[in-house]
KOLVO-385712 format. One line per 3 residues: number of its first residue (from 0); their letters; for each residue x, y, z of N, C-alpha, C, O. Coordinates in nm, 3 decimals, always signed. Each point is the difference from the previous one (the first is absolute). Layout:
N
NUM) a) X Y Z X Y Z X Y Z X Y Z | ... $
//
This chain:
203
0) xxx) +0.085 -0.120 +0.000 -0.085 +0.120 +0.000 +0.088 +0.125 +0.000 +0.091 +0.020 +0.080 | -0.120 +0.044 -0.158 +0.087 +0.124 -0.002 -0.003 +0.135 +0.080 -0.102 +0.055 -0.039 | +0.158 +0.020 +0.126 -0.017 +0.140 +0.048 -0.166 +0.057 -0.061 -0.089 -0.001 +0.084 $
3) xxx) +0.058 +0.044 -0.216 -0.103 +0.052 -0.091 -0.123 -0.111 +0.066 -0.114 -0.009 +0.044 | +0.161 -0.019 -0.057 -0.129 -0.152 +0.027 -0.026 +0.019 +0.187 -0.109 +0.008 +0.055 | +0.218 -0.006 -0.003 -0.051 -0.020 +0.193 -0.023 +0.137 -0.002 -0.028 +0.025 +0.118 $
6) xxx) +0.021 +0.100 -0.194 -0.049 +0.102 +0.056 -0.120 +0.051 -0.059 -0.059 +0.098 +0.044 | +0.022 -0.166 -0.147 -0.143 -0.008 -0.062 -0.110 -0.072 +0.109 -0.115 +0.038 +0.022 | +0.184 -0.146 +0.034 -0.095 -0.064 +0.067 -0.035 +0.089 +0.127 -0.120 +0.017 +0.019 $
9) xxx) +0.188 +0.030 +0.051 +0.046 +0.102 +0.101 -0.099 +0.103 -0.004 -0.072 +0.027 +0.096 | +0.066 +0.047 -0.236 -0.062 +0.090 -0.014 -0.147 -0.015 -0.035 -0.084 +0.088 +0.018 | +0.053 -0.263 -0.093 -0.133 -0.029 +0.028 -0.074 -0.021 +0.162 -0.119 +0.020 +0.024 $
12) xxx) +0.226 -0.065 +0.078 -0.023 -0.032 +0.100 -0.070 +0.116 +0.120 -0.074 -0.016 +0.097 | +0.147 +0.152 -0.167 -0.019 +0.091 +0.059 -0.106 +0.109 -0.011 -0.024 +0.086 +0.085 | -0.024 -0.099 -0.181 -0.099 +0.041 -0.096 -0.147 -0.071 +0.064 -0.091 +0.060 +0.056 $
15) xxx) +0.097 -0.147 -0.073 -0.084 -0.124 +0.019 -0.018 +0.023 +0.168 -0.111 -0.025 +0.046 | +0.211 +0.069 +0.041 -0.016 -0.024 +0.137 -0.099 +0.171 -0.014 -0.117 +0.019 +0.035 | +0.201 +0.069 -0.089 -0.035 +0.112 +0.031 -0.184 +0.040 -0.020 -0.076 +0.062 +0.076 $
18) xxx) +0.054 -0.123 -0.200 -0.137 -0.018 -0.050 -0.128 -0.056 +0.115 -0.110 +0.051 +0.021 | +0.167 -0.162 +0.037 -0.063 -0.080 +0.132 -0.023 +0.072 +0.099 -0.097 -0.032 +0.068 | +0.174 +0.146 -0.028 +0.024 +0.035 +0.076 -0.087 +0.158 +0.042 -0.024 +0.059 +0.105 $
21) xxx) -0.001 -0.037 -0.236 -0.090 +0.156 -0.062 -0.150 -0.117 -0.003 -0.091 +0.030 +0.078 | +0.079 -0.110 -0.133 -0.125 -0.065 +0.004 -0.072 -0.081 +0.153 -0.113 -0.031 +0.037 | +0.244 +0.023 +0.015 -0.061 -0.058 +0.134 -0.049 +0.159 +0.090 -0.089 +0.008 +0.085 $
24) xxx) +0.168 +0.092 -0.131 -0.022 +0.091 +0.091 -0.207 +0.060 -0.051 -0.104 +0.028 +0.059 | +0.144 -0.037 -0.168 -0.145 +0.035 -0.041 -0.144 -0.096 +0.030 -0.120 +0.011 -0.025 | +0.209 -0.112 +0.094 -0.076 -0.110 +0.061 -0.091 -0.067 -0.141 -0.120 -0.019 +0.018 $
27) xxx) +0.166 -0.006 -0.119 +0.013 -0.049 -0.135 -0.034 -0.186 +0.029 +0.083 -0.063 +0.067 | -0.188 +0.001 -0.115 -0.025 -0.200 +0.010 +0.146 -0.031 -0.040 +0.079 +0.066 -0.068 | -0.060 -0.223 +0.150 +0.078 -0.046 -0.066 +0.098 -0.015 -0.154 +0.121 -0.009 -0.020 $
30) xxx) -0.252 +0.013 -0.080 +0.037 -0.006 -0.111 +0.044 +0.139 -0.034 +0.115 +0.022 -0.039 | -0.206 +0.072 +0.054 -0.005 +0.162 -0.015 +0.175 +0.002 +0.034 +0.078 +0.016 -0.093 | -0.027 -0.034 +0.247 +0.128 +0.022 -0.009 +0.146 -0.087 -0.157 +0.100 +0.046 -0.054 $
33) xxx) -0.158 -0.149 +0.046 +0.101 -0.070 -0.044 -0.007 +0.034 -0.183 +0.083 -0.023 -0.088 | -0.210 +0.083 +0.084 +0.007 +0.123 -0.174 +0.051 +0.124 +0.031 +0.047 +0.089 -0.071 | -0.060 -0.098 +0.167 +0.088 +0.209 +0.027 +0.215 -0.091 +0.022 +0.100 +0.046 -0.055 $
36) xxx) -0.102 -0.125 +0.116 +0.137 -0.050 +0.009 +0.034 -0.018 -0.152 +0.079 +0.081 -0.050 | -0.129 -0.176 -0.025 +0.008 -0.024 -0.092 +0.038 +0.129 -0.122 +0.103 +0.018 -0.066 | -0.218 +0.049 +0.071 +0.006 +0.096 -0.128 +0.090 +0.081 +0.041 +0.042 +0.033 -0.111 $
39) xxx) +0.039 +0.040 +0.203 +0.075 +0.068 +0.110 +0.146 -0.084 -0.067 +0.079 +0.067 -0.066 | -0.061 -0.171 +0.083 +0.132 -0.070 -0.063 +0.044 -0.021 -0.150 +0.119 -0.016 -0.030 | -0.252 +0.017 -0.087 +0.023 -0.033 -0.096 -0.025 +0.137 -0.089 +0.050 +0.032 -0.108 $
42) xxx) -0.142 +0.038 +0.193 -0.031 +0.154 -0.055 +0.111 +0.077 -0.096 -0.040 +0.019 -0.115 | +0.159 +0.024 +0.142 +0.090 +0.047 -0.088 +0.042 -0.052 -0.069 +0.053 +0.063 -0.092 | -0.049 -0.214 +0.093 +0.105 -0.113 -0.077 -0.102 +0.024 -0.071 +0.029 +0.087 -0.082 $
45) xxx) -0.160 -0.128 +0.069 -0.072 -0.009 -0.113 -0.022 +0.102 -0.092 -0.019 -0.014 -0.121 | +0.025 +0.168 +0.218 +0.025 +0.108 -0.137 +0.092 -0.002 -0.092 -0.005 +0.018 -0.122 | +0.147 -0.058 +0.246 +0.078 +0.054 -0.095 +0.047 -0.155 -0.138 +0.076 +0.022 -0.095 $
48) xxx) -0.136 -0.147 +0.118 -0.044 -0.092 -0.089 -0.064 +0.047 -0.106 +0.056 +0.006 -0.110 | -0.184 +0.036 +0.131 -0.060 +0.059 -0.095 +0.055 +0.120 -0.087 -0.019 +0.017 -0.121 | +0.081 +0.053 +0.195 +0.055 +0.166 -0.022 +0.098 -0.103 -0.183 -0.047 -0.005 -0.113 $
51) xxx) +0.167 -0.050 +0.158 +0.099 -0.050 -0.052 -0.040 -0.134 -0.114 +0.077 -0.064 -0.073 | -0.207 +0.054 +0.088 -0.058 -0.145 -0.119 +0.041 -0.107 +0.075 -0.059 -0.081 -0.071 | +0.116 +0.003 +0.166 -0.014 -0.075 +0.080 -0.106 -0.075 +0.005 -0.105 +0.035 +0.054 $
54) xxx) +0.123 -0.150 -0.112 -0.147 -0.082 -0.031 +0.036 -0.119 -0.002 +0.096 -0.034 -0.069 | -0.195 -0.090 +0.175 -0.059 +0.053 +0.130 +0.118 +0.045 +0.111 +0.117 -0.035 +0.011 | -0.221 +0.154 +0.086 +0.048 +0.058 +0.104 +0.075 -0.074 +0.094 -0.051 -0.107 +0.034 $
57) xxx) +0.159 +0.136 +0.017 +0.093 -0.082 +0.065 -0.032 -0.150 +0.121 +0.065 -0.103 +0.019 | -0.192 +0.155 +0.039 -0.036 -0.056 +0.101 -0.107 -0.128 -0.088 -0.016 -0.110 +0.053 | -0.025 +0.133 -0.137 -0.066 -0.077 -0.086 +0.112 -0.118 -0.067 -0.056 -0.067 -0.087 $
60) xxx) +0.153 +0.042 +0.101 +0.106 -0.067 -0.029 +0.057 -0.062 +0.086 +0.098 -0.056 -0.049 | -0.111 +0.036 +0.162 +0.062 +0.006 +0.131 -0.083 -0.041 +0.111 +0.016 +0.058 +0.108 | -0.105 -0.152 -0.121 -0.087 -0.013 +0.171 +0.059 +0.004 +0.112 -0.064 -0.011 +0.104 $
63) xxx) +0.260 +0.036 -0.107 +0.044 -0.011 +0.100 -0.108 +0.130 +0.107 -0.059 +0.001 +0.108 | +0.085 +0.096 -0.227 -0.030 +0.107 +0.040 -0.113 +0.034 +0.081 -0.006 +0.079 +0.095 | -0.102 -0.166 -0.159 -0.128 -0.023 +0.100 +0.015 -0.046 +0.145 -0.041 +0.060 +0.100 $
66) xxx) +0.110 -0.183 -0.103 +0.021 -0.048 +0.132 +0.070 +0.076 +0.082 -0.042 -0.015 +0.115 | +0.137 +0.095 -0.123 +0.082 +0.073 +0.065 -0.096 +0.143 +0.080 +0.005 +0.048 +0.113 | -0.099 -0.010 -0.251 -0.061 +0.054 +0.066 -0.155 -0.017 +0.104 -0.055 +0.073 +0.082 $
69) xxx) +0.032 -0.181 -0.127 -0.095 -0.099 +0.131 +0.063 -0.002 +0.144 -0.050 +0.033 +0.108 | +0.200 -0.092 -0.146 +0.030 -0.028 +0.158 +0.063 +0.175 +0.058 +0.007 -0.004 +0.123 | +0.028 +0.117 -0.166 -0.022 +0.106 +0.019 -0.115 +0.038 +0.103 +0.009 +0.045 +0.114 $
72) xxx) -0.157 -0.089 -0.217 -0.060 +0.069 +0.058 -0.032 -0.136 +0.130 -0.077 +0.066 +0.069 | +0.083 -0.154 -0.022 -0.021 -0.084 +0.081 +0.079 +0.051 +0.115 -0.039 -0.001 +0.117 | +0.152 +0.047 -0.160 +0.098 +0.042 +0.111 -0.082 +0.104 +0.051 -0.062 -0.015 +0.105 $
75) xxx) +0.056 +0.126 -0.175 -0.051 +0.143 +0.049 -0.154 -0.041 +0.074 -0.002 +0.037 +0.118 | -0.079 -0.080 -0.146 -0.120 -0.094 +0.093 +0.058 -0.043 +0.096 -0.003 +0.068 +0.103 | +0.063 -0.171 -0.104 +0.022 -0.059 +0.116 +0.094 +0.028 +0.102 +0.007 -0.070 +0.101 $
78) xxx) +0.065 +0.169 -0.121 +0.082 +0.117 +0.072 -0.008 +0.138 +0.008 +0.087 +0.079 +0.038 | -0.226 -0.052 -0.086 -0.089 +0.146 +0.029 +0.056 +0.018 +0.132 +0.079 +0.094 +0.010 | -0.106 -0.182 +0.122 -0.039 +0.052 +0.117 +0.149 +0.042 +0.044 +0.029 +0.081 +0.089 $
81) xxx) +0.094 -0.184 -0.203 +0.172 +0.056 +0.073 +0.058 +0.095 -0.062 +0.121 +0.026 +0.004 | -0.228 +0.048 -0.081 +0.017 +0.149 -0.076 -0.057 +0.099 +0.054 -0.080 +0.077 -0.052 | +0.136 -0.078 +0.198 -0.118 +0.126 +0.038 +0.046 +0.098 -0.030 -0.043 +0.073 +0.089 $
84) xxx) +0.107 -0.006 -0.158 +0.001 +0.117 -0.023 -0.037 +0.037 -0.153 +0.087 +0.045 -0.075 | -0.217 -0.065 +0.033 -0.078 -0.034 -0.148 +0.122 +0.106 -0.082 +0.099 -0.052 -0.050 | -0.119 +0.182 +0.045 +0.059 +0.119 -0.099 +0.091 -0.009 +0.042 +0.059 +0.095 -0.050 $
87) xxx) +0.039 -0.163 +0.141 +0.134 +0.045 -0.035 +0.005 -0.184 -0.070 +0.057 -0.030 -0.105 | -0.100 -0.027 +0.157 +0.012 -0.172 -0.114 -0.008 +0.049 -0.095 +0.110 +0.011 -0.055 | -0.210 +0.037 -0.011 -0.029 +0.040 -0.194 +0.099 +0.041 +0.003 +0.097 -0.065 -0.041 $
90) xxx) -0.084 +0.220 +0.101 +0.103 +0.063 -0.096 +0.169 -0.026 -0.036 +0.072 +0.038 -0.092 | -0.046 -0.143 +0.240 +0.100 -0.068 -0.063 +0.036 -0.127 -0.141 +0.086 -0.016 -0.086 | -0.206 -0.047 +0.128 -0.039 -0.117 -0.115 +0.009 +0.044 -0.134 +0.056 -0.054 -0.095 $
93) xxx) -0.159 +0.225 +0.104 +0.003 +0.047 -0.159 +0.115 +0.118 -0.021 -0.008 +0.101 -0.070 | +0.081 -0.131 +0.127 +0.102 +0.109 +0.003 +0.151 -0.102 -0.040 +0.101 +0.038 -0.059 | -0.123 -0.140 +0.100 +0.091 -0.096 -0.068 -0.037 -0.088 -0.131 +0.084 -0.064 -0.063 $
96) xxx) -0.225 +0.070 +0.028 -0.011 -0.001 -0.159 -0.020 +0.091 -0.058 -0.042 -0.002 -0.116 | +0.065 +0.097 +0.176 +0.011 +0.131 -0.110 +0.174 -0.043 -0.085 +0.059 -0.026 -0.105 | -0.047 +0.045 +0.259 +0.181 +0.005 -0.075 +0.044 -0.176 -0.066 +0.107 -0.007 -0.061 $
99) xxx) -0.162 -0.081 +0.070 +0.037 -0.133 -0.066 -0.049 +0.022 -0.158 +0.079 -0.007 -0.093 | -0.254 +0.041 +0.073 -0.086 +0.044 -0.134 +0.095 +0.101 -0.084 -0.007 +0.012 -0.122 | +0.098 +0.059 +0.209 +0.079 +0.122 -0.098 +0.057 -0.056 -0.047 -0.024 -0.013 -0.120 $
102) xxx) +0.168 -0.080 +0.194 +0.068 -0.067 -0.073 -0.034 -0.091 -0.117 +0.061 +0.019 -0.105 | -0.188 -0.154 +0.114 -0.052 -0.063 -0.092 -0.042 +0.119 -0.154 +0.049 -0.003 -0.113 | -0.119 +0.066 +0.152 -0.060 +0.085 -0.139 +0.101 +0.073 -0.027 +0.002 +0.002 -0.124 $
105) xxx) +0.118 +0.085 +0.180 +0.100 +0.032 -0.083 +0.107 -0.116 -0.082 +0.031 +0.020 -0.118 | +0.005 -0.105 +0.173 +0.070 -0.133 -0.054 -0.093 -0.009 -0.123 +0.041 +0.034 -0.111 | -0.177 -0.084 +0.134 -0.082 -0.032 -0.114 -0.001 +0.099 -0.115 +0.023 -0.033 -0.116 $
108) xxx) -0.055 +0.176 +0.161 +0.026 +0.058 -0.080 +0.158 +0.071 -0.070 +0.015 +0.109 -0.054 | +0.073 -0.200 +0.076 +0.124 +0.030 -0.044 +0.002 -0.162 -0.084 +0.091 -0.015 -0.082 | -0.146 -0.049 +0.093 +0.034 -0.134 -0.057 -0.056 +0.045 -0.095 +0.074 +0.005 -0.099 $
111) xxx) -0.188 +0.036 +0.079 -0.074 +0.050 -0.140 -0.022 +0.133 -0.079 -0.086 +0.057 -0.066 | +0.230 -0.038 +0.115 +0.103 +0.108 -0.105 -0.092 +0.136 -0.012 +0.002 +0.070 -0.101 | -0.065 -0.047 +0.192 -0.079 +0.161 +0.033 +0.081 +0.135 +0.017 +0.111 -0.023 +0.047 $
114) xxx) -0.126 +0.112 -0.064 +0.092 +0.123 +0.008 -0.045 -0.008 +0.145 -0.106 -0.028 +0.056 | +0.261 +0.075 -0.007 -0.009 +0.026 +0.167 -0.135 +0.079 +0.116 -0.032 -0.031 +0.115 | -0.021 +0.139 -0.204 -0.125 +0.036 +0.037 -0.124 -0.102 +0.002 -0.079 -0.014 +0.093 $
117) xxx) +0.080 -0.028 -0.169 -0.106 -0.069 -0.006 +0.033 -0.152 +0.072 -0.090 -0.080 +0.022 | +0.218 +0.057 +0.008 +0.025 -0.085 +0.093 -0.028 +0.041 +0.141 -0.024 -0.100 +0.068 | +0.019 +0.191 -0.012 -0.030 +0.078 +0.143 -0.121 +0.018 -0.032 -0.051 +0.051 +0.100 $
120) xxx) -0.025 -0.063 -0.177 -0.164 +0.011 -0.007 -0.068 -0.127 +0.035 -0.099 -0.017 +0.072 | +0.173 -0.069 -0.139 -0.081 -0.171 +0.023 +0.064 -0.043 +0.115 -0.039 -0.107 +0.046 | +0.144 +0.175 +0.022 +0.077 -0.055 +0.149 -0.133 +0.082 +0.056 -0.098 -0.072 +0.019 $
123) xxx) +0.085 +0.191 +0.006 -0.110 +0.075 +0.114 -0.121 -0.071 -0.046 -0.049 -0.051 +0.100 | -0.004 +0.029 -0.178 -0.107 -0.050 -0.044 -0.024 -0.197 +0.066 -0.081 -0.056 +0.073 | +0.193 +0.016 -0.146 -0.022 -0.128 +0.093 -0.006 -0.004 +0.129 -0.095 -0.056 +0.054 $
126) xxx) +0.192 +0.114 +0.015 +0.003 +0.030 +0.148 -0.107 +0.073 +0.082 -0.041 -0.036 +0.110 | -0.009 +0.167 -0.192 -0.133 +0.034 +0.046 -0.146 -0.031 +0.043 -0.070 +0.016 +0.101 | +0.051 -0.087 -0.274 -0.161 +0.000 -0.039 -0.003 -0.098 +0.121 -0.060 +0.057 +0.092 $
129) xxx) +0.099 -0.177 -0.056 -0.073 -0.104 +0.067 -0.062 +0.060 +0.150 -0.109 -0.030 +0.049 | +0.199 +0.114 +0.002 -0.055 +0.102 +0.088 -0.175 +0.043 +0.006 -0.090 -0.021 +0.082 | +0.101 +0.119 -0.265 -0.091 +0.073 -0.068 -0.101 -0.079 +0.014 -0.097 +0.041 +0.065 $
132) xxx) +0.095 -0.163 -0.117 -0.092 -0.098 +0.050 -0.081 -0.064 +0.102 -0.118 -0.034 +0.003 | +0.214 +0.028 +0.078 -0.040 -0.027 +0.129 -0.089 +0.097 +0.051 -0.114 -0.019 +0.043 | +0.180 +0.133 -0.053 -0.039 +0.141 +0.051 -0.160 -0.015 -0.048 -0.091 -0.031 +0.078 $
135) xxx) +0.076 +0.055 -0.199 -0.148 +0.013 -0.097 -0.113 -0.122 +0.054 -0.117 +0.003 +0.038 | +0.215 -0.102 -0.057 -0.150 -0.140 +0.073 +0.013 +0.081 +0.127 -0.111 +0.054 -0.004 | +0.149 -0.022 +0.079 +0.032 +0.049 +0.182 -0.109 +0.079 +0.041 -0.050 +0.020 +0.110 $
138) xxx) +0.013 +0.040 -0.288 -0.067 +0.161 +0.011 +0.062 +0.137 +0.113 -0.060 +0.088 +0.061 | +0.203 -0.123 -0.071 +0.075 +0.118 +0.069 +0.042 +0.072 -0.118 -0.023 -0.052 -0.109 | +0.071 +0.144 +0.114 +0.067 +0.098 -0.108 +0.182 -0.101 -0.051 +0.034 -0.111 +0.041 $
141) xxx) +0.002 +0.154 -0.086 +0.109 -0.112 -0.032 +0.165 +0.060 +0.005 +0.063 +0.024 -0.103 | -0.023 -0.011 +0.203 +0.137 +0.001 +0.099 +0.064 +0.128 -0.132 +0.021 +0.121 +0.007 | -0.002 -0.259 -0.158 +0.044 +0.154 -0.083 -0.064 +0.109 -0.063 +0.028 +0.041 -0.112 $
144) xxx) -0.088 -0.011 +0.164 -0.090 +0.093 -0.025 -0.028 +0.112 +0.127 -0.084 +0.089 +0.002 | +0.180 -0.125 +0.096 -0.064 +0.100 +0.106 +0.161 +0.069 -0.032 +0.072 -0.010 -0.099 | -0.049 +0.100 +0.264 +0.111 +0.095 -0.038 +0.129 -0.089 +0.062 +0.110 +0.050 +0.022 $
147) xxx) -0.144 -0.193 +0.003 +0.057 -0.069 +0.044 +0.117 -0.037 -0.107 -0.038 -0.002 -0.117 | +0.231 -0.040 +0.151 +0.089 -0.003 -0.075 -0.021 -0.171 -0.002 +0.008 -0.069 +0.102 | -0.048 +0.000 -0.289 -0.002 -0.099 +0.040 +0.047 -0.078 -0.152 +0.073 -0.093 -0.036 $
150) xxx) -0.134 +0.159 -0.005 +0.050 +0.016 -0.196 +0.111 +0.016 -0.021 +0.067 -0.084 -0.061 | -0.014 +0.205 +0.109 +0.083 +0.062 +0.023 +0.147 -0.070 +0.029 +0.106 +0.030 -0.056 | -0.124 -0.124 +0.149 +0.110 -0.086 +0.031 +0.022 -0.040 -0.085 +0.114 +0.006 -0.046 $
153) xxx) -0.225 -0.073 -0.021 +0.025 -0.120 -0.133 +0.060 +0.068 -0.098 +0.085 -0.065 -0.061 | -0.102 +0.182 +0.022 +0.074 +0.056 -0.092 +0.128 +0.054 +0.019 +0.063 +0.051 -0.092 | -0.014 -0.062 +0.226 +0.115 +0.052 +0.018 +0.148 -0.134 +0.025 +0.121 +0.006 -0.020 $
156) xxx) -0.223 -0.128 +0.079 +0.043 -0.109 -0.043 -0.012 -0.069 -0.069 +0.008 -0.114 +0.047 | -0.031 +0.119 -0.188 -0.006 -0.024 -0.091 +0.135 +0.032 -0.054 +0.086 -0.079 -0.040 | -0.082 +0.231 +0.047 +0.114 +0.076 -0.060 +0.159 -0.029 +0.059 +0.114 +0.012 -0.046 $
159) xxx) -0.173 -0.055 +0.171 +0.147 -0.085 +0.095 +0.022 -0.118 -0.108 +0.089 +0.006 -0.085 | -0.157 -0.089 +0.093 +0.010 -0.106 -0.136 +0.080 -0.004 -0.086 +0.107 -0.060 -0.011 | -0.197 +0.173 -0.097 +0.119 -0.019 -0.113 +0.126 +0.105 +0.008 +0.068 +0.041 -0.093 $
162) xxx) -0.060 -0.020 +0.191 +0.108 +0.106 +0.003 +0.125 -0.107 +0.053 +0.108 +0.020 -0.057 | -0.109 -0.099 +0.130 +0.066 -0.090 +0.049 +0.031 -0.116 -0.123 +0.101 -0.061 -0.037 | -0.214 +0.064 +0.002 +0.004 -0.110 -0.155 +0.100 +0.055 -0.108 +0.084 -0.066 -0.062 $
165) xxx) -0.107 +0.178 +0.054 +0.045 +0.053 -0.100 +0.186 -0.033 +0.003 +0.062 -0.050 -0.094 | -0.013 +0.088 +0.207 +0.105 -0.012 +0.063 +0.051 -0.168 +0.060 +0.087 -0.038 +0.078 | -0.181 -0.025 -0.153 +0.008 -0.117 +0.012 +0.044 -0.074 +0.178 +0.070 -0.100 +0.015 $
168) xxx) -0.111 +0.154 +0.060 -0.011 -0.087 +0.130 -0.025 -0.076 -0.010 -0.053 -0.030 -0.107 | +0.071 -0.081 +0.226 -0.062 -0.142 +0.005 -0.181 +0.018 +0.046 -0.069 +0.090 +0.048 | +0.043 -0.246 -0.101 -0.126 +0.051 +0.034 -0.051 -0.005 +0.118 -0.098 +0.071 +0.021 $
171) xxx) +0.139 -0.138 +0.064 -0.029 +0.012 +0.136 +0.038 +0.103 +0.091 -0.055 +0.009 +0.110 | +0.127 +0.055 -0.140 +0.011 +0.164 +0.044 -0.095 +0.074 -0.061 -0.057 +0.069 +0.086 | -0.001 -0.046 -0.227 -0.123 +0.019 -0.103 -0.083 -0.029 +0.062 -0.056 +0.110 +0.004 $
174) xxx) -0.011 -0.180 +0.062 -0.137 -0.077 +0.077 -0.013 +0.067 +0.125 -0.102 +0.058 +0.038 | +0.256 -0.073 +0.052 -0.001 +0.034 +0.114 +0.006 +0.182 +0.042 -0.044 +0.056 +0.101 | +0.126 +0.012 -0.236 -0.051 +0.144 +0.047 -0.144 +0.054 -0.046 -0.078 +0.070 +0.065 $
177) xxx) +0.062 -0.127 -0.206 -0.145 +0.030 -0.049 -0.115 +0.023 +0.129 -0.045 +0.105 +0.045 | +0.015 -0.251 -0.001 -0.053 -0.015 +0.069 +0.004 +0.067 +0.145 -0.101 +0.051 +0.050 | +0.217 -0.053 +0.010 +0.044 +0.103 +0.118 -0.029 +0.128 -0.010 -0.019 +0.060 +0.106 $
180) xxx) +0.008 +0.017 -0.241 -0.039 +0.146 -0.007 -0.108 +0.050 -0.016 -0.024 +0.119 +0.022 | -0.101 -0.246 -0.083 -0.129 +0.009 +0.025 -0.022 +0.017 +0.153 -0.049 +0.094 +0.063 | +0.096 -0.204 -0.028 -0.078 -0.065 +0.158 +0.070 +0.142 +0.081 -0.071 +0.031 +0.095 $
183) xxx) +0.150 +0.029 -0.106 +0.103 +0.096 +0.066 -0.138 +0.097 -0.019 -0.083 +0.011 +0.091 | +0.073 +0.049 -0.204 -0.076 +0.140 -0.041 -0.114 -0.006 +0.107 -0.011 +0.072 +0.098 | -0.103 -0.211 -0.152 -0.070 +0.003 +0.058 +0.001 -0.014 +0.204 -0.077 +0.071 +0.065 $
186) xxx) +0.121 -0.115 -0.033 +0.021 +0.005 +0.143 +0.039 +0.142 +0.028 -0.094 +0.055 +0.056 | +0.191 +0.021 -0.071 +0.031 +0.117 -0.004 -0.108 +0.133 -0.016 -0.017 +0.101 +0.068 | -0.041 -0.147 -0.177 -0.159 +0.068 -0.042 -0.093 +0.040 +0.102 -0.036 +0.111 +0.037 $
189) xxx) -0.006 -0.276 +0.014 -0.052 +0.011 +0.107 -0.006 +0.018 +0.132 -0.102 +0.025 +0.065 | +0.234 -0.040 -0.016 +0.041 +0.036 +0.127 -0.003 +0.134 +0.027 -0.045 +0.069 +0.091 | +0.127 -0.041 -0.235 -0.002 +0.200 +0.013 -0.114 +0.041 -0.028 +0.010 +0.122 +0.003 $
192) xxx) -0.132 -0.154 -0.034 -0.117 +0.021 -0.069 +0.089 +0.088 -0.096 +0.019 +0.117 +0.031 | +0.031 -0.164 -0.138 +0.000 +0.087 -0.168 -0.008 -0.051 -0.069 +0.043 -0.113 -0.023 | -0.151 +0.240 -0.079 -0.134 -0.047 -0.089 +0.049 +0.106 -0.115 +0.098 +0.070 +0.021 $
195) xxx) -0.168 -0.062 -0.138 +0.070 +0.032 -0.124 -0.081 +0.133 -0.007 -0.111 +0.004 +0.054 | +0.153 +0.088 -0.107 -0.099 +0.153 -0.014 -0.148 -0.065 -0.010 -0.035 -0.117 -0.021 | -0.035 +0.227 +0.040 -0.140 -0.033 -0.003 -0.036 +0.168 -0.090 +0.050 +0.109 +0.028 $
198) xxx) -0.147 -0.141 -0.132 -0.065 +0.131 -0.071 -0.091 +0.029 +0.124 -0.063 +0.104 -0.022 | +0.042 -0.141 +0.104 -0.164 +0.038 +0.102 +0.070 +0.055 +0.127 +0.108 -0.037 +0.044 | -0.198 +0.143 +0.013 +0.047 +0.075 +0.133 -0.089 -0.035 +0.108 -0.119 -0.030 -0.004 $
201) xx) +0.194 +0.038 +0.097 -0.033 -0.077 +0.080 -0.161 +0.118 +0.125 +0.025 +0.113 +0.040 | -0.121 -0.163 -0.019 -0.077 +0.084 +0.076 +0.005 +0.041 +0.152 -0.083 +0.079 +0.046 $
//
């Protein structure tokens, strides 16, 4: 199994927990939780599948992928009660597939020879939407969309990526800062509460 491969799973794992975890809080049926886990893990992979002609979508190839995310959400159920601290659980869970989803969709989109912009588009985009998703079934407003820094990371680790690529690093230094400067931004973000200009004044 390769590095690309244990941090794909990682980042389904986390996704998938994070999803359970927004659905249990909404006090969401059994099943209700394990489609919000679900669509929450495969959500960006499948845009950015679709985005790129990717046919069929990754997880559609792969039942590993299903199972991985079953026993996800089994975990997050059956260890609700050793998560007591619900919002700081999510936001670590989805704060470490933010930064795993960056790495996968920029790789992907460098394998399939994209101009570098548009490679940092399908990295924030994979890493995002599954969020976006979650968020929308949740009926909450959706994390990127508030004045919250969350996109933002993804695009800035993204750009850690190929900048390191470019310069040909190994890839496990590639994986390991990518990912470290997402998960960095965002923790930082929130601790300091900083949020991106806002056009609206405040009353």
């Amino acid at each position: 199994m390769t590095l690309f491969s244990v941090l794909n799973i990682l980042g389904i794992i986390s996704f998938a927990i994070s999803g359970s975890l927004v659905a249990m809080r909404k006090k969401f049926d059994p099943f209700g939780v394990f489609i919000i886990a679900f669509a929450t893990s495969v959500g960006g992979g499948t845009l950015r599948d679709v985005l790129i002609g990717s046919k069929p979508v990754f997880w559609m190839t792969n039942t590993d992928i299903i199972f991985i995310i079953m026993g996800s959400y089994f975990f997050a159920v059956f260890f609700r009660k050793k998560l007591k601290y619900l919002n700081k659980s999510l936001f670590l869970f989805d704060t470490i597939g933010l930064g795993l989803y960056t790495i996968m969709g920029t790789e992907i989109g460098l394998n399939a020879g994209f101009h570098p912009v548009v490679v940092i588009a399908i990295a924030t985009m994979s890493a995002a939407f599954g969020g976006v998703v979650r968020d929308i079934l949740c009926n909450e407003v959706p994390v990127i969309f508030r004045e919250e820094i969350y996109a933002t990371a993804c695009v800035i680790g993204a750009m850690v990526y190929l900048l390191l690529h470019n310069f040909e690093f190994n890839e496990t230094i590639v994986y390991v800062a990518t990912s470290s400067v997402v998960i960095t931004i965002r923790i930082i973000a929130v601790v300091f509460h900083l949020s991106l200009p806002t056009f609206y004044t405040k009353r």
